[in-house]
N, C-alpha and C positions, 0 to 999 in steps of 0.2 A: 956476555951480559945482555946484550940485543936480543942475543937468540931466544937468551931465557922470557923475556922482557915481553917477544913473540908469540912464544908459548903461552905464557900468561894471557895473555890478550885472546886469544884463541880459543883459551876454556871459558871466557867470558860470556854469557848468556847477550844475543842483541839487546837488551834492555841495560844489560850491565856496561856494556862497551859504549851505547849509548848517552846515558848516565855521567861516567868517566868522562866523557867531551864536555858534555854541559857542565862539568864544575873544571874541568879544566879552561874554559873559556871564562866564566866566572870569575877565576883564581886572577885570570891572567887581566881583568879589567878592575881587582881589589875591590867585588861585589861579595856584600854578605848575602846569606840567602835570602833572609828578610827585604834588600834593599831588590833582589829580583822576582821576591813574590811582590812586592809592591802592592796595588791596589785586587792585583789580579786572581792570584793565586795564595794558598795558603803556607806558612813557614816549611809546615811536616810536607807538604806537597811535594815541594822544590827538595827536599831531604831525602824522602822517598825515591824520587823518581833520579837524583843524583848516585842512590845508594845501587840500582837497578829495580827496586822490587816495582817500579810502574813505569809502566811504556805510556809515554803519553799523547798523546789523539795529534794528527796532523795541525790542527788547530792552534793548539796549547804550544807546540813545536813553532809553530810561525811567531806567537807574541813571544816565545824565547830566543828565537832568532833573530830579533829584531833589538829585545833586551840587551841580548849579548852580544849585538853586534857581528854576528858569523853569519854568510847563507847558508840556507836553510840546508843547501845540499854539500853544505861542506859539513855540517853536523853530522849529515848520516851517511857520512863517507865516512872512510880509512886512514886516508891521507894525514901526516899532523896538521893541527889547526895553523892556520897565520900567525905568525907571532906569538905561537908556544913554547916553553923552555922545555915542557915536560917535567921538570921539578916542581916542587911542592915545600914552602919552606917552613918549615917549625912556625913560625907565627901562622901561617895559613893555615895548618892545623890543627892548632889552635882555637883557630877563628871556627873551624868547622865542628871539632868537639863541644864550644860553646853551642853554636847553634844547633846541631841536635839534641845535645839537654836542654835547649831553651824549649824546642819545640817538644820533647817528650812530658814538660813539664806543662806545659800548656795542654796537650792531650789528657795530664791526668789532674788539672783542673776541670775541664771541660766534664770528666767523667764524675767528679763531685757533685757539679752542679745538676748534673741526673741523677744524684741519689746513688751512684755506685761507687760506696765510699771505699769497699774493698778494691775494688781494680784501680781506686785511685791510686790507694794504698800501695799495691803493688807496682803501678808506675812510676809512683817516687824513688821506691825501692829498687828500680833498676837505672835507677837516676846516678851516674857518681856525683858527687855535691860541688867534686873541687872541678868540674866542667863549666858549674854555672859561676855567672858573677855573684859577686857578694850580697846583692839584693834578693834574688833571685832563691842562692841557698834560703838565708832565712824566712822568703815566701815559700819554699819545699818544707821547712820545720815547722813552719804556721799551718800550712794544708793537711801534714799529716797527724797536727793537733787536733785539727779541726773535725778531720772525719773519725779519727776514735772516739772525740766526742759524739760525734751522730752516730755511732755503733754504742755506746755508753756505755764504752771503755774510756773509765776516767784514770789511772793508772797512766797505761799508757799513752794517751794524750797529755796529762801531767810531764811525763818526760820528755817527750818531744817539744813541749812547748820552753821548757825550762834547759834546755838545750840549744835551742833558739833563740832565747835570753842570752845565754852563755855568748853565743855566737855574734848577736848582735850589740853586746856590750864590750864586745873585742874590736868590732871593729868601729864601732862608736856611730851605730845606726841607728838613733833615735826612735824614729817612725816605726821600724823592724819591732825595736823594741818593743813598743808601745799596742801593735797588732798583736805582739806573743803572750805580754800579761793579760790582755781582754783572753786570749784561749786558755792560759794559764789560768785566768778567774774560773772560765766554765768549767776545766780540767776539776778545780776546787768543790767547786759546788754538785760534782756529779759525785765524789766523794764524801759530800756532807761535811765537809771544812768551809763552812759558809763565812767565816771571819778571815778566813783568809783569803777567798774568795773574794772576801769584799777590797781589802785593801791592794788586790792587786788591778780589781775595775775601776777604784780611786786613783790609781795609779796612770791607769790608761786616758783617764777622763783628764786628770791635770792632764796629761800630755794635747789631748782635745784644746783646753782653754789658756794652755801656752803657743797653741799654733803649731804646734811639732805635727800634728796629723789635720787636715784640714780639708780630711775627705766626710762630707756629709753624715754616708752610709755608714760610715766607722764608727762618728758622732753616735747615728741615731742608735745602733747596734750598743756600745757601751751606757747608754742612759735606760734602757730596757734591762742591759744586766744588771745596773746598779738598781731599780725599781725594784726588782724581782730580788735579789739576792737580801735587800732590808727590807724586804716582805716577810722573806723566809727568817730572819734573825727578829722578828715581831718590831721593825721598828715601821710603824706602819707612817706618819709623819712624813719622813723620811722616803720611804717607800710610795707616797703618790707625788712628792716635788719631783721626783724623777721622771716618774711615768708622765707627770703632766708634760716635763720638759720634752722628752720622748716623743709625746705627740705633736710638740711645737717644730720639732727638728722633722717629723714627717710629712713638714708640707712641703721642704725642700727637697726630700726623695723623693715624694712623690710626685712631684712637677717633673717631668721628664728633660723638660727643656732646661731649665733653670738647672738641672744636675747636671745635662748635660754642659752650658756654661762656665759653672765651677769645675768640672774635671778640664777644661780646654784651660780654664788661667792657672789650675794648678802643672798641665802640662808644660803652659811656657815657663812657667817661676822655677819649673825644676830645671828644666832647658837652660834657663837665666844661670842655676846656680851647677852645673855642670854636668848632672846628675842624668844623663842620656837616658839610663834605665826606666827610671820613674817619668821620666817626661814622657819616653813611649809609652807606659802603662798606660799613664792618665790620657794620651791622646788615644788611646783606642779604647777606653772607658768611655770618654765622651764622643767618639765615634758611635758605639753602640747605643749608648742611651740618646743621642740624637737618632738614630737609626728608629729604635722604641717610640719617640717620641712621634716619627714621623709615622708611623703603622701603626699606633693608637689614636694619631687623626685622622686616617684613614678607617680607621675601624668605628670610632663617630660617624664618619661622613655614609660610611657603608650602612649602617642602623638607619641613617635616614632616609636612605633610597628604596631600603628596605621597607622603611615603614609606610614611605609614599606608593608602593608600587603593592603593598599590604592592603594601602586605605583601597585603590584602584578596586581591587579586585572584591570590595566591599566586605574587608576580614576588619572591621574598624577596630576590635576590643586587640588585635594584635598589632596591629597598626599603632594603635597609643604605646600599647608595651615597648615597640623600637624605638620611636620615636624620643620617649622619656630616656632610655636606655643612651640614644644620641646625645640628649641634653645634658646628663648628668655624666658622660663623659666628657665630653666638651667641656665642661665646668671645670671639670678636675684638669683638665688637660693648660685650663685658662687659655682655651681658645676660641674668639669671640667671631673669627667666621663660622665654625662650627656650630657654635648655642645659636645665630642668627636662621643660619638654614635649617636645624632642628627646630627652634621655637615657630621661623616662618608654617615650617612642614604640619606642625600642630593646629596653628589658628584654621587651616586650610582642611584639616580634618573637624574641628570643632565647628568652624561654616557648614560643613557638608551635614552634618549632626542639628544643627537649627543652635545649637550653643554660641551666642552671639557674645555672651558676656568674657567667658573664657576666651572664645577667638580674638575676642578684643583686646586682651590682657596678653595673648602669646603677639599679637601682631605688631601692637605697640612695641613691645621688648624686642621683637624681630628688627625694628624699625630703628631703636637707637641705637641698637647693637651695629646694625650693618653702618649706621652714620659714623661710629669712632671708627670702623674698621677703615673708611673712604675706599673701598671697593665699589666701582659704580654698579657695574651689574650686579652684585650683591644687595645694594640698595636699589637697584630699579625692580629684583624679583621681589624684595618686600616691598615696596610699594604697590605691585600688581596685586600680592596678598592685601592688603589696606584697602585697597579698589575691590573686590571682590569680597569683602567685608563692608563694605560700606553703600555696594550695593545690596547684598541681605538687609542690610540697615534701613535699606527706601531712602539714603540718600546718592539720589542719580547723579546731582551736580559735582559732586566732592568726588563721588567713585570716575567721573569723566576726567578730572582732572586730575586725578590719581595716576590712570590708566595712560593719559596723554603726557604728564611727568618721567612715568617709569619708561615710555616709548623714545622720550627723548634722549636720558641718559643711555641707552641703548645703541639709538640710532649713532652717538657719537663716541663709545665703546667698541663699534669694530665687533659685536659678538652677534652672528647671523643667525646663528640658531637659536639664539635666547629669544632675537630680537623678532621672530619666526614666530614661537611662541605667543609672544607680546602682541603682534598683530591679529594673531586668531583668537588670542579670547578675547579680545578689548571688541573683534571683528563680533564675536557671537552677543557680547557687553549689549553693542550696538541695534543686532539684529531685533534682539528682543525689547529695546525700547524704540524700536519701528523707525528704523535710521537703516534700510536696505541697503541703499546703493551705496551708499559711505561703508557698509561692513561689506558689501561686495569689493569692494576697490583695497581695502585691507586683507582682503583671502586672498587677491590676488598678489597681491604684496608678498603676504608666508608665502604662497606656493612660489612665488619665482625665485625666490629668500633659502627654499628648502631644494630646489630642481638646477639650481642656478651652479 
């Protein structure tokens, strides 16, 4: 039996013999894959590369070595691991059939949501169902509802969805349920059974205003069917309380942060009520939509650097395009450092334009925005914008005190390169209302500020 056992190991590709260690070592600490892809790596990753088909980088080798508690060169030895049995027991296999269907299932979500509803399709399809947990199945019967519908095959999305029904009324999964009549509705209405259609997106929506589903996007998703489905049955009434509702529910999608918050409480309440599965869901939903939330404030704040470094180069008419572009994401975004440093970035183009009234109107709004935020450097760059407005303005006294304000929050801010800035224009402020040696003594300031 050894010998054979030899043999075996022998015809094993290094990746495969490799692989074999790493879930042997795995096994032997009662890690799921998930719990060793952690922050780092991806489920299919760790699947992959346990199965043999990827050798992975000495790198990726060290954070598993370290995961799995083995050195790193007893991994890519021969020798048995430490405290391997070499067995493999019916639940660990188990545990390892779940998690390849969880991760193949997730691969052909991922491919939905690029629009390639066929390879979805056929990744479900190579899915066995009774691998996944019970959640999971009826998220497989929802998916492959969904993309017959975006192929508009109503037929077959009709079945699959009602299947899923089937499934999730066996095992008494509300929420399941309540996802499957929303694709059941559309299955309906791609068929032109619009009354039936409708009663099963009534169906979904009680489940909405019972709290059985309490995810936003589900919300907003069945109030848009129901709009649209007593649109098409002529009940027009009817058909805009929905859509108004629709658009009431859209501002909690579309606030990125705010969604992501709701997907984190629904993560713990499901964690509270035992439900592991959904609670993982919901925390990597609100993982990602924070993720979104934080790289569409980033992508504001990018517009405005863009626009300032736009106005620089004297392109002013594209310069206001970014700039607007920053504000009005910023708005959406409800983030108020953001509209501060767009709006500041405006008045400072509108100055440079001889537009005093407009600069006056963005610098103001710069100015109380940056005050709720209580960011001090945030509030000392718009007040240097208010000083430089208000010397355009011919008032010198208010723009000196402006200038000497914004230097001080500064000075006691700890921000040298702001504070750098702050001395040379206040320094040139000064040059040109015949205050030499005092704007000499402040360029010496930035330069040491900046060399230092």
């Amino acid at each position: 039996m050894k010998a054979d056992r030899a043999v075996e190991t022998q015809a094993q590709t290094p990746a495969q013999r490799l692989g074999a260690r790493l879930r042997q070592a795995r096994l032997r600490l009662n890690l799921t894959q998930s719990e060793v892809a952690s922050n780092h790596f991806s489920v299919s990753y760790i699947s992959a590369v346990e199965r043999g088909q990827i050798r992975p980088s000495l790198g990726a080798l060290e954070v598993l070595s370290d995961r799995l508690q083995v050195p790193l060169e007893d991994l890519l030895g021969t020798a048995p691991l430490p405290g391997a049995t070499g067995g493999v027991s019916r639940e660990q296999v188990a545990d390892r059939r779940q998690e390849e269907a969880e991760a193949r299932l997730n691969t052909a979500e991922a491919l939905s949501y690029q629009g390639k509803h066929q390879q979805s399709i056929d990744a479900v399809r190579q899915i066995s169902l009774s691998h996944l947990s019970p959640a999971s199945a009826h998220e497989a019967r929802r998916l492959l509802a969904f993309n017959y519908a975006e192929q508009g095959d109503g037929e077959s999305a009709r079945r699959e969805a009602q299947e899923g029904i089937t499934m999730a009324e066996r095992s008494g999964d509300e929420e399941a349920r309540a996802r499957l009549r929303n694709e059941l509705g559309i299955a309906y209405m791609l068929t032109h059974k619009n009354q039936l259609a409708l009663e099963q997106f009534q169906l979904a929506y009680d489940a909405v205003e019972q709290g059985i589903v309490r995810d936003p996007a589900f919300k907003l998703n069945v109030l848009y069917n129901l709009g649209s489905v007593n649109w098409l049955l002529g009940r027009n009434v009817d058909a805009v309380a929905f859509l108004r509702l629709a658009v009431e529910a859209s501002e909690d999608v579309n606030h990125s942060e705010r969604l992501g918050d709701t997907y984190f409480a629904l993560s713990a309440s499901y964690q509270g009520q035992g439900d592991s599965v959904r609670a993982r869901l919901y925390a990597l939903r609100s993982i990602a939509t924070y993720e979104r939330a934080a790289n569409e404030a980033l992508t504001a704040r990018a517009y405005t650097r863009l626009g300032r470094a736009t106005a620089q180069a004297n392109n002013i008419e594209d310069a206001l395009g970014y700039l607007h572009a920053a504000q009005a994401l910023s708005e959406r975004l409800g983030d108020p450092a953001g509209q501060a440093e767009a709006r500041r970035s405006l008045a400072a183009v509108y100055i440079s334009q001889g537009k005093l009234k407009d600069a006056a109107s963005a610098a103001n709004e710069a100015m109380e925005l940056a005050e709720g935020v209580g960011d001090p450097v945030l509030l000392a760059e718009a007040q240097l914008t208010m000083a430089s407005l208000q010397d355009a303005q011919g008032k010198t006294s208010q723009a000196k005190g402006s200038y000497e304000e914004a230097i001080k929050k500064l000075e006691g801010a700890d921000a040298s390169m702001h504070l750098a800035d702050a001395y040379a224009s206040y320094s040139s402020f000064l040059e040109n209302h015949g205050e030499s040696k005092t704007a000499l003594e402040l360029l010496r300031k930035a330069w040491a500020l900046t060399n230092g």
